[in-house]
BALOBA-1460 file (C-alpha; in Angstrom, 3 decimals):
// residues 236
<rec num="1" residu="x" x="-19.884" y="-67.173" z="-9.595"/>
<rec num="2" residu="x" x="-19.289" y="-63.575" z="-9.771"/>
<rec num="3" residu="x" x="-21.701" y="-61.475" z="-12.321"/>
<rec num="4" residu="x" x="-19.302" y="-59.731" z="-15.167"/>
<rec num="5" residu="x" x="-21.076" y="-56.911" z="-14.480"/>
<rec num="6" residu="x" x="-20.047" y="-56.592" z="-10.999"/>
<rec num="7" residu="x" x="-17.769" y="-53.231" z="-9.413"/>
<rec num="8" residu="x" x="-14.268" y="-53.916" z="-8.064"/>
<rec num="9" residu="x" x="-15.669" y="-54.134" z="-4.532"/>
<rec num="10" residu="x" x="-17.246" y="-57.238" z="-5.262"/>
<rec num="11" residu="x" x="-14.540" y="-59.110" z="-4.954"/>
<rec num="12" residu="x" x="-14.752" y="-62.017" z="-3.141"/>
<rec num="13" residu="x" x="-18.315" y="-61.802" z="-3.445"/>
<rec num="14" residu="x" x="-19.747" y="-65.064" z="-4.380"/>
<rec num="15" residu="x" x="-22.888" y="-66.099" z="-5.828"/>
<rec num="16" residu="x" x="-24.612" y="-69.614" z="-6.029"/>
<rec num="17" residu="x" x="-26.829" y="-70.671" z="-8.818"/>
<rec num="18" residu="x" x="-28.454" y="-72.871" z="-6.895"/>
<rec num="19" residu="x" x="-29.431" y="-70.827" z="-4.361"/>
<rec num="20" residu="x" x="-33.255" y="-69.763" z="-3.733"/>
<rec num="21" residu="x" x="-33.855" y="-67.046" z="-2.058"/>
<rec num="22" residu="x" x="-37.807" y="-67.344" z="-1.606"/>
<rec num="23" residu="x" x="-36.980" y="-70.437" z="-0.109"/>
<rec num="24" residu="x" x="-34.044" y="-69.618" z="2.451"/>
<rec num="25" residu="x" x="-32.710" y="-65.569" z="1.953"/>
<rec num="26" residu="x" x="-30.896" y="-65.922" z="5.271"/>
<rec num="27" residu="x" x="-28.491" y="-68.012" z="3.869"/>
<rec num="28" residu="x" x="-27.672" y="-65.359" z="1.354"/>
<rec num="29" residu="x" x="-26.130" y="-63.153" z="4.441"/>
<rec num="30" residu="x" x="-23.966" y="-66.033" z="5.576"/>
<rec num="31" residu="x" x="-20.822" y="-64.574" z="3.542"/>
<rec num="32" residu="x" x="-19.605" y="-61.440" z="2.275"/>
<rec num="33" residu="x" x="-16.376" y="-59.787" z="0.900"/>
<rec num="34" residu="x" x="-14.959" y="-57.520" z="3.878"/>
<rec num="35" residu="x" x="-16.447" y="-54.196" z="4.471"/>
<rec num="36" residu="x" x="-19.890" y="-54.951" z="3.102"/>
<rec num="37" residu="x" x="-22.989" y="-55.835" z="4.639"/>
<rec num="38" residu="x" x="-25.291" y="-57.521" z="2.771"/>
<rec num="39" residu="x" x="-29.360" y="-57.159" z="3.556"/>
<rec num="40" residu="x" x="-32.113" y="-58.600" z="1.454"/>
<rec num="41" residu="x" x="-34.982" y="-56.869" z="0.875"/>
<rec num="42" residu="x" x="-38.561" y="-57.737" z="-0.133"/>
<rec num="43" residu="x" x="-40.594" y="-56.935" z="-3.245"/>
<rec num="44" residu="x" x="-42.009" y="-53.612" z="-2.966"/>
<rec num="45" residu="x" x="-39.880" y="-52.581" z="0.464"/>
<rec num="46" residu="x" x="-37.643" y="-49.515" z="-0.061"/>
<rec num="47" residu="x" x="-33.745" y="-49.286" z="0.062"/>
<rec num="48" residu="x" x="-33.393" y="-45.770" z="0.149"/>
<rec num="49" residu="x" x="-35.838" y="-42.910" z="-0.265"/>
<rec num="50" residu="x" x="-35.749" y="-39.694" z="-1.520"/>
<rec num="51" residu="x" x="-34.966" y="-36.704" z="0.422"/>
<rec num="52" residu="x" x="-32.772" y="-38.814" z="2.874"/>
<rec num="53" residu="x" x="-29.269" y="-38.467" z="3.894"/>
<rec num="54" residu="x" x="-27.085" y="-41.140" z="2.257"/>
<rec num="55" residu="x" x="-24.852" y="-43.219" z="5.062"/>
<rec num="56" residu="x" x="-22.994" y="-45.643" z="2.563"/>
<rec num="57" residu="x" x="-23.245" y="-46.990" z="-1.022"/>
<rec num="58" residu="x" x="-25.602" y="-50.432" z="-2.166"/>
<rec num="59" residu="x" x="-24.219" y="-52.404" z="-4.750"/>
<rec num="60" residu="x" x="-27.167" y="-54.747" z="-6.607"/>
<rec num="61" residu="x" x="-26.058" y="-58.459" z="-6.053"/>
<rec num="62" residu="x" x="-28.968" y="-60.435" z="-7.191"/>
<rec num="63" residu="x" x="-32.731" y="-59.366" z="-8.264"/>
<rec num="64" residu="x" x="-34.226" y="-55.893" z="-9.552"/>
<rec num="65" residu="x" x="-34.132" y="-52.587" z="-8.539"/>
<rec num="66" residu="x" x="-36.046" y="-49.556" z="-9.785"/>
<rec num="67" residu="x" x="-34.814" y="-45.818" z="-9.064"/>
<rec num="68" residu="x" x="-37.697" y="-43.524" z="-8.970"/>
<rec num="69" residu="x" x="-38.798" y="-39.839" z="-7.604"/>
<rec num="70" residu="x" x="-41.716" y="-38.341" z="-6.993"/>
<rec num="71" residu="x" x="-43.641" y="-35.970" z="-9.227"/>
<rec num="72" residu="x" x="-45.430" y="-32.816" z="-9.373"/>
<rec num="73" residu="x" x="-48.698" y="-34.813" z="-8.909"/>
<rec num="74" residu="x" x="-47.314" y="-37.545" z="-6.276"/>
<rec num="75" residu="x" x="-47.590" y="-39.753" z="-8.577"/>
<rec num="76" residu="x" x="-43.969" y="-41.902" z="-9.038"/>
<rec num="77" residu="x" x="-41.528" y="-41.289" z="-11.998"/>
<rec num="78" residu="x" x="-39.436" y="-44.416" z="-12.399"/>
<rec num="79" residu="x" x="-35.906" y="-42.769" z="-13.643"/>
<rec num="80" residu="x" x="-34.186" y="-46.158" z="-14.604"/>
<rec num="81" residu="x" x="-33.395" y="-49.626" z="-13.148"/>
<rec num="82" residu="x" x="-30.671" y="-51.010" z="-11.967"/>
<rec num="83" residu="x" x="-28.677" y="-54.661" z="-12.602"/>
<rec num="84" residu="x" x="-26.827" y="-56.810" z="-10.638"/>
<rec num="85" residu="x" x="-23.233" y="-55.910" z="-9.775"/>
<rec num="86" residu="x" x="-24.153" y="-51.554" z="-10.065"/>
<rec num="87" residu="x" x="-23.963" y="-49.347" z="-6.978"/>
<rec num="88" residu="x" x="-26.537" y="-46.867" z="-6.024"/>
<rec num="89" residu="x" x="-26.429" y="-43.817" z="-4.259"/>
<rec num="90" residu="x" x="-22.784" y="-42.798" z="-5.172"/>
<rec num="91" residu="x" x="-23.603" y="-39.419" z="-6.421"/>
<rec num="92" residu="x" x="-25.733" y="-38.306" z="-3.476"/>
<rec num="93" residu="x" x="-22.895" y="-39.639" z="-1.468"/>
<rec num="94" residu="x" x="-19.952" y="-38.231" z="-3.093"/>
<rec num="95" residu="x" x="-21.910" y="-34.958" z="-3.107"/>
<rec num="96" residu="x" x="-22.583" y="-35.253" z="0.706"/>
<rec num="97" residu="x" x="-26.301" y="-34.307" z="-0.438"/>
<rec num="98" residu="x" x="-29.666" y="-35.499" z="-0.101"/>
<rec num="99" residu="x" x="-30.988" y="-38.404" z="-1.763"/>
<rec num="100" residu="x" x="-32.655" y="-36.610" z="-5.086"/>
<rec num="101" residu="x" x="-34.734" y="-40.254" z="-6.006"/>
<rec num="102" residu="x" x="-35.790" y="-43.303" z="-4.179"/>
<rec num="103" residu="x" x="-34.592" y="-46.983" z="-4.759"/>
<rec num="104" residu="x" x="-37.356" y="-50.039" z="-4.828"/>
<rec num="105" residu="x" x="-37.128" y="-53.748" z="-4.701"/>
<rec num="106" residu="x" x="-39.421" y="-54.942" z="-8.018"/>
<rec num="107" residu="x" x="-38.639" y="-58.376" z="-6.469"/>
<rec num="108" residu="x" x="-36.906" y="-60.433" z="-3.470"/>
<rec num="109" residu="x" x="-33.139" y="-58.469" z="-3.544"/>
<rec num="110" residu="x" x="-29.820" y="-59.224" z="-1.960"/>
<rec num="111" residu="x" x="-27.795" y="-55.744" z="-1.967"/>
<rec num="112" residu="x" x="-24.561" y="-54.769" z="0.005"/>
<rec num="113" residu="x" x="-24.080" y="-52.013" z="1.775"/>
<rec num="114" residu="x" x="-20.478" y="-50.270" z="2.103"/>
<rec num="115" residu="x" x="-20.763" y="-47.139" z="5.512"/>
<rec num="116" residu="x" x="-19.612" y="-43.792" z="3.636"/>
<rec num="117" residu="x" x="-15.586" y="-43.797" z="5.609"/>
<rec num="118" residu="x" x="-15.116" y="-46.980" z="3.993"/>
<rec num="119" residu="x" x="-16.035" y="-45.985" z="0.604"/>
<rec num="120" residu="x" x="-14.202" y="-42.980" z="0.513"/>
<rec num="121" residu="x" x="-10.952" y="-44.176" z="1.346"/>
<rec num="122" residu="x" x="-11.089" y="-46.462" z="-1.093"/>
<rec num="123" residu="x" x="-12.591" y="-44.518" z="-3.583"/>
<rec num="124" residu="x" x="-9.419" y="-42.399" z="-2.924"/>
<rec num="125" residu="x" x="-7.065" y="-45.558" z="-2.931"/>
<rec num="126" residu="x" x="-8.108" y="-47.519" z="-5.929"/>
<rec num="127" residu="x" x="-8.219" y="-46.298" z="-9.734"/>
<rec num="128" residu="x" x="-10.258" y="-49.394" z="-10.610"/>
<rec num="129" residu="x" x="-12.560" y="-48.355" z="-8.402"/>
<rec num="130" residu="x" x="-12.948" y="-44.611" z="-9.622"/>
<rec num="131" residu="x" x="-13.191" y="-45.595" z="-13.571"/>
<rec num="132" residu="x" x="-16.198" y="-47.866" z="-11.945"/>
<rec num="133" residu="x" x="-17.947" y="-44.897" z="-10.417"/>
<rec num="134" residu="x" x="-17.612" y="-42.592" z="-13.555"/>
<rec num="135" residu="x" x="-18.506" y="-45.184" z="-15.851"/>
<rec num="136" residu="x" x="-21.915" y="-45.654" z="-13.519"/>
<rec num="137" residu="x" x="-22.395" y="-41.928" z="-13.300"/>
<rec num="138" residu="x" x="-21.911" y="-41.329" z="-17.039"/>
<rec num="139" residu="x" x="-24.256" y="-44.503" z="-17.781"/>
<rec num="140" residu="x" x="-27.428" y="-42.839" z="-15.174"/>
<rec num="141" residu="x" x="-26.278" y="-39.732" z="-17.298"/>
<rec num="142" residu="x" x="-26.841" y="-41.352" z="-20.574"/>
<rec num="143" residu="x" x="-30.175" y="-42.864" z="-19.245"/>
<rec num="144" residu="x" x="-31.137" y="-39.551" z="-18.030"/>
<rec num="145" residu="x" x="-30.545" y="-38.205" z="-21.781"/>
<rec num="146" residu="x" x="-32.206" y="-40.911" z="-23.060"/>
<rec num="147" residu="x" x="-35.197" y="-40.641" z="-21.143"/>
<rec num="148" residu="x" x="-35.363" y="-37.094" z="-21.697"/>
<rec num="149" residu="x" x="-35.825" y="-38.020" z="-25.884"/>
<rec num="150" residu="x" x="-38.170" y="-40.483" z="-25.340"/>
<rec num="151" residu="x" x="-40.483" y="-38.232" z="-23.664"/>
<rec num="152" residu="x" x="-40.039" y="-35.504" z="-26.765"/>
<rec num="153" residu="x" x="-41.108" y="-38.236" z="-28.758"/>
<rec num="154" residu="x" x="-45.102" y="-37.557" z="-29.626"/>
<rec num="155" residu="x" x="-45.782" y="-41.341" z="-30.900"/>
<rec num="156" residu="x" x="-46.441" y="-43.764" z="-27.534"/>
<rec num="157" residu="x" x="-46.552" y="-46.495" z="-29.861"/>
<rec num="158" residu="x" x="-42.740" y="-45.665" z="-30.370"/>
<rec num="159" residu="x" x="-42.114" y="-44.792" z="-26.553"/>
<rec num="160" residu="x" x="-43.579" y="-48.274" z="-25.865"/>
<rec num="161" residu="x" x="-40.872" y="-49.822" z="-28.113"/>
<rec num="162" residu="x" x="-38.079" y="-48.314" z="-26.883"/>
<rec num="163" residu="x" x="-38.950" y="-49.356" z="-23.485"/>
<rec num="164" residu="x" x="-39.477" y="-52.728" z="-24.484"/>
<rec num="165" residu="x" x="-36.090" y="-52.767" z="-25.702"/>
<rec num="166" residu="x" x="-34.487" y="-51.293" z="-22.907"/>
<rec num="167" residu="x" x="-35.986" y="-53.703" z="-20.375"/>
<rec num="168" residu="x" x="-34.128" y="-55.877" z="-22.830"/>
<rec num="169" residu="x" x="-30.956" y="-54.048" z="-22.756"/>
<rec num="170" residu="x" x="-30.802" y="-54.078" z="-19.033"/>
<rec num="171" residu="x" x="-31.999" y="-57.709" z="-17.714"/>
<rec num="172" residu="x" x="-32.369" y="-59.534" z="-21.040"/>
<rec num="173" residu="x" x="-34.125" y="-62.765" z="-21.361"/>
<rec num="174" residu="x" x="-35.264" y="-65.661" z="-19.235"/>
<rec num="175" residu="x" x="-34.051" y="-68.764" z="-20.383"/>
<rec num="176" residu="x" x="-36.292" y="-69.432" z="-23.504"/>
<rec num="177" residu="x" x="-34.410" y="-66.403" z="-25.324"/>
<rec num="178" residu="x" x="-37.552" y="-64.515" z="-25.730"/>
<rec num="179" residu="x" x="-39.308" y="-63.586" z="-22.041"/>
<rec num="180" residu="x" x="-37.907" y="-60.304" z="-20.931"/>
<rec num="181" residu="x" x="-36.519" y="-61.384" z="-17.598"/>
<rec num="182" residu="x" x="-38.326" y="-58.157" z="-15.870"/>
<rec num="183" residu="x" x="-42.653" y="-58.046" z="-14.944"/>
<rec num="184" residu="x" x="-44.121" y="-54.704" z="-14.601"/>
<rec num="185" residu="x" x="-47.525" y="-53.644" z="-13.699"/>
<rec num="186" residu="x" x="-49.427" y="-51.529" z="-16.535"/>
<rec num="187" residu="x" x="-48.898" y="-48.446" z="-14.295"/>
<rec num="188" residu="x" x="-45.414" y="-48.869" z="-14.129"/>
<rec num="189" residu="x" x="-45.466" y="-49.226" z="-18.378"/>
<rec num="190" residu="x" x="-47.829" y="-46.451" z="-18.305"/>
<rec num="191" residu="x" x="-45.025" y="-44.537" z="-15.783"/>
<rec num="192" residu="x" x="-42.007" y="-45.404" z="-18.130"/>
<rec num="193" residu="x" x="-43.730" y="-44.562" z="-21.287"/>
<rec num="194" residu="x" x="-45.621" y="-41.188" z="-20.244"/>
<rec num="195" residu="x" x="-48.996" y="-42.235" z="-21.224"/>
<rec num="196" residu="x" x="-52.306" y="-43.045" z="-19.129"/>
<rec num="197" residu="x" x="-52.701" y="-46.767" z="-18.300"/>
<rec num="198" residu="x" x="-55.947" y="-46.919" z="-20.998"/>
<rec num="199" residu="x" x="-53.552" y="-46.000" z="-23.699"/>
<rec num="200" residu="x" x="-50.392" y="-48.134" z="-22.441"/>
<rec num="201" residu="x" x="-53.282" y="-50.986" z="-22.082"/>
<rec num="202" residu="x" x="-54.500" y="-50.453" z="-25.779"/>
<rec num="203" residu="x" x="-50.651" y="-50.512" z="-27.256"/>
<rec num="204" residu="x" x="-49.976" y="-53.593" z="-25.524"/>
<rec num="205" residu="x" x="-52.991" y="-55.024" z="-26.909"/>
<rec num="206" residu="x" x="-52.307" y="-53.933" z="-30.504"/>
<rec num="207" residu="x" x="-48.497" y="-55.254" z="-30.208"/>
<rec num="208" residu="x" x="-50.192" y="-58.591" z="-29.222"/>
<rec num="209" residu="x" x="-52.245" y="-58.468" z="-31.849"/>
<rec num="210" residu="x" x="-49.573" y="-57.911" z="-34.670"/>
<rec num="211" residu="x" x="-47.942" y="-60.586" z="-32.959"/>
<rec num="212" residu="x" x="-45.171" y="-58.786" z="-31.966"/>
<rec num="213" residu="x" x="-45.342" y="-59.932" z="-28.147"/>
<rec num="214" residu="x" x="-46.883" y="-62.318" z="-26.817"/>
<rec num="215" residu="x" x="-48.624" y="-60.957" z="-23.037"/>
<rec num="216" residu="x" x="-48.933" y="-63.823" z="-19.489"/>
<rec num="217" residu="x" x="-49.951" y="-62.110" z="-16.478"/>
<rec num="218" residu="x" x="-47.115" y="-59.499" z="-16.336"/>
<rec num="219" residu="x" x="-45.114" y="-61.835" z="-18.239"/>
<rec num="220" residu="x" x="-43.678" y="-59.855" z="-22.124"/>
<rec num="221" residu="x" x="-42.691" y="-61.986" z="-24.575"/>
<rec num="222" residu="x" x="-40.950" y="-60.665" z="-27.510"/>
<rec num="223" residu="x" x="-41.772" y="-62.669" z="-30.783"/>
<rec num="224" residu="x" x="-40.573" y="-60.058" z="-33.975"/>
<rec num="225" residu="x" x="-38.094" y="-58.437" z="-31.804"/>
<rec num="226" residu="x" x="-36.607" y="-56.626" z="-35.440"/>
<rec num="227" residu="x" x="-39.755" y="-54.786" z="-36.048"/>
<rec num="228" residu="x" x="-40.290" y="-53.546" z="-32.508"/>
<rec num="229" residu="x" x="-37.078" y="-52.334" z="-33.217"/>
<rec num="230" residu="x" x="-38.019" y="-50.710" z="-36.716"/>
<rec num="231" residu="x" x="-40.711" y="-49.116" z="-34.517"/>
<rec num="232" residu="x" x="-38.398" y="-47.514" z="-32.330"/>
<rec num="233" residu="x" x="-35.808" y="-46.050" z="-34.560"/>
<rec num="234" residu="x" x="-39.420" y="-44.314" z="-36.410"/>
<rec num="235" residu="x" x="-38.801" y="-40.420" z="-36.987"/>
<rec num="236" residu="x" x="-41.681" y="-38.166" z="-37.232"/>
């Protein structure tokens, strides 16, 4: 089954439901569409890191990936995340410059990988190919924008609701409709809404207690998803 959401190089890229990768992720490397290589990679383990030269492109085939850089502080800025079927590292690539962010495994990932001469030619080749590419550049530009906003926005209760809905927007639910299909530690909430993990930690407790989410473990349930919305759209 191929993911809507997947670039034109993916296909003959194939995907099986059944398949567990905790269980057996070398069977995931078994096939692949010709002049990819596909690698799995471990929750927490980097795919790329910033300040590094870019060889090829990785396109997401199944799990979660975070983008991130490095602040002023050391402490990690998480820039957006990425969903199954979207390559990373194009622009570095395209650019031939360095790596400006770093790309993370949240969990157990399959990604291809596509050497830079191969790319290019058929970057150059196919117009399928290039909309792809500008549509993914203009979307991590939009993202960008967005995040850019969110941080001008003095309310973290209303930063905390937009984020909710993004993680929404870009992995959706499990299958009960209402778990966002994404877990994040309350420093990487703190991270995405600019606030300490005390005051991320106290929002999430009084959204739980307006029974607006429900909170498992790392799990986020959404349970009055129109008024976290209502919170987000606030103004002043």
């Amino acid at each position: 089954m191929k993911s809507a959401l997947c670039n034109p190089l993916c296909e003959g890229c194939v995907v099986d439901p059944s398949f567990n990768m905790e269980e057996d992720p070398e069977r995931e490397l078994q096939s692949h569409p010709k002049g990819w290589q596909k690698m799995v990679y471990k929750k927490g383990e980097s795919i790329f890191r910033e300040g590094s030269k870019p060889s090829g492109v990785f396109c997401l085939k199944r799990g979660k990936v975070k983008v991130h850089k490095t602040g002023s502080h050391k402490n990690e800025q998480i820039l957006r995340f990425a969903r199954e079927g979207q390559l990373l590292g194009t622009r570095a690539l395209i650019r031939n410059e360095y790596f400006t962010s770093s790309a993370t495994a949240i969990e157990n990932s399959v990604l291809c990988f596509m050497r830079k001469q191969e790319f290019m030619s058929r970057l150059r080749k196919e117009q399928a190919l290039k909309e792809h590419v500008l549509s993914n550049l203009a979307n991590n530009l939009r993202v960008a924008e967005d995040k850019i906003t969110q941080l001008s926005i003095s309310a973290a209760k209303q930063r905390l609701a937009i984020i909710i809905l993004r993680m929404i927007e870009v992995y959706g639910f499990e299958e009960d409709g209402k778990t966002v299909a994404l877990e994040l530690t309350r420093e990487e909430m703190a991270n995405l809404i600019g606030a300490v993990n005390e005051t991320t930690i106290r929002l999430l407790s009084k959204f739980k207690k307006d029974k607006l989410i429900a909170l498992e473990g790392r799990k986020l349930t959404v349970l009055k998803h129109e008024q976290i919305v209502d919170i987000a759209l606030l103004s002043g």
